[in-house]
C-alpha positions as CSV (number, residue, x, y, z in Angstrom):
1,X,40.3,11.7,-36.6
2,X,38.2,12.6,-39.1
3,X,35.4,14.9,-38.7
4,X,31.7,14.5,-39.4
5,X,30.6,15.0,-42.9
6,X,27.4,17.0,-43.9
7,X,26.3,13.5,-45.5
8,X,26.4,11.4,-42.3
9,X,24.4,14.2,-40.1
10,X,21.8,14.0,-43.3
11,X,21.7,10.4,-42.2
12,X,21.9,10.7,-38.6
13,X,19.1,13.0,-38.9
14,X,17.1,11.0,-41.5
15,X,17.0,7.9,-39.2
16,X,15.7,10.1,-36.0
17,X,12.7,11.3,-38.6
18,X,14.2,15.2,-38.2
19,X,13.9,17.4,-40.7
20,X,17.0,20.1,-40.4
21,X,17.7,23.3,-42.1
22,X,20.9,23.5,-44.4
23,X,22.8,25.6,-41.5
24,X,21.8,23.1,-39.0
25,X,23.9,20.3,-40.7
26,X,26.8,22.4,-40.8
27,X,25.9,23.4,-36.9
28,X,25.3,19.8,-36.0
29,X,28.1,18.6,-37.7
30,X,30.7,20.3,-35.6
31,X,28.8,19.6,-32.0
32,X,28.6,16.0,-33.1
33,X,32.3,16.4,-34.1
34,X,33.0,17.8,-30.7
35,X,30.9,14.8,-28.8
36,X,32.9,12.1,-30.5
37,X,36.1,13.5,-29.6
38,X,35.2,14.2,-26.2
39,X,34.6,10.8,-26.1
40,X,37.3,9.5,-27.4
41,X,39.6,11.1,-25.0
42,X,37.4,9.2,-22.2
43,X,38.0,6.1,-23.9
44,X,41.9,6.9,-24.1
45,X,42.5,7.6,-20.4
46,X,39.8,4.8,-19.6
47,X,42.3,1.8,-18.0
48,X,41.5,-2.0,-18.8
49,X,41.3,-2.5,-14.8
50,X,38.4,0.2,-14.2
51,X,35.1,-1.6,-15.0
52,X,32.5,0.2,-17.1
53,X,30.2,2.5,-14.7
54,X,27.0,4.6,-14.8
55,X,27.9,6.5,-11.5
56,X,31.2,7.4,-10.1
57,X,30.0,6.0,-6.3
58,X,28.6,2.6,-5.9
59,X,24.5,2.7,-5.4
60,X,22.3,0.7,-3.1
61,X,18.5,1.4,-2.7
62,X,17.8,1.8,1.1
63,X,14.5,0.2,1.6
64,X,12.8,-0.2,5.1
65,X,11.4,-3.5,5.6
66,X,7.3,-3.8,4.9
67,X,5.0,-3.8,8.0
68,X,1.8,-4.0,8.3
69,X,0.4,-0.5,10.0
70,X,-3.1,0.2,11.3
71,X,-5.0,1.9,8.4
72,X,-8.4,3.5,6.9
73,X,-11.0,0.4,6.5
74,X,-12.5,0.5,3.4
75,X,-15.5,2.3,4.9
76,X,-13.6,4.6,6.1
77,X,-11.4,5.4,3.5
78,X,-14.3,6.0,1.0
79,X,-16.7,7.6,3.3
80,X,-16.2,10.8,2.2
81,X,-16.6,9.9,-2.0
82,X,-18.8,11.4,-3.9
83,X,-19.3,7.4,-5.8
84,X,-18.4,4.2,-4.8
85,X,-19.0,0.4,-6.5
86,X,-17.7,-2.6,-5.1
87,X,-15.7,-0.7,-1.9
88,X,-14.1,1.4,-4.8
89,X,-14.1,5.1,-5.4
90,X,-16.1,5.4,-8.9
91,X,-15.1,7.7,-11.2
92,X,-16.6,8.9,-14.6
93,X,-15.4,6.7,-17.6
94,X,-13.0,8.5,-19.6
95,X,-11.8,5.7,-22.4
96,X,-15.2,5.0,-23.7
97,X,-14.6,1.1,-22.7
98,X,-16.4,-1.4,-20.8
């Protein structure tokens, strides 16, 4: 395989807007060399039957079930504010918009 060229980190590094020193591309060049052929060797040993995954075990999100709980009333909730408009805390403006 060949290796990454000096030219194509210039690119690499044009399109992501960096600016790199002349001993970064040759440093660069030789990780990103490294990277590719790491993955390449995934990609060898990877078998047509093993589906693409982002995690080696399967995910669920475990999510109790919504219930509606006794809470603060509104009055109580904002009793203690310094402000409050409309049975909401109000705060100081800090966007300068209406």
């Amino acid at each position: 395989m060949p290796g990454i060229t000096r030219e194509e980190v210039v690119h690499l590094a044009r399109l992501a807007r960096l600016e790199l020193a002349s001993d970064e591309l040759d440093h660069f060049a030789g990780q990103l060399d490294d990277i590719i052929g790491a993955v390449a060797r995934v990609s060898e040993v990877a078998d047509q039957d093993v589906p693409p995954t982002s995690h080696p075990l399967p995910l669920t999100n475990v999510m109790r079930a919504d219930e509606v709980r006794p809470s603060l009333t509104p009055e109580q909730a904002l009793s203690g504010a310094p402000a409050q408009e409309q049975q909401r805390f109000k705060v100081p403006q800090i966007l300068g918009e209406d």
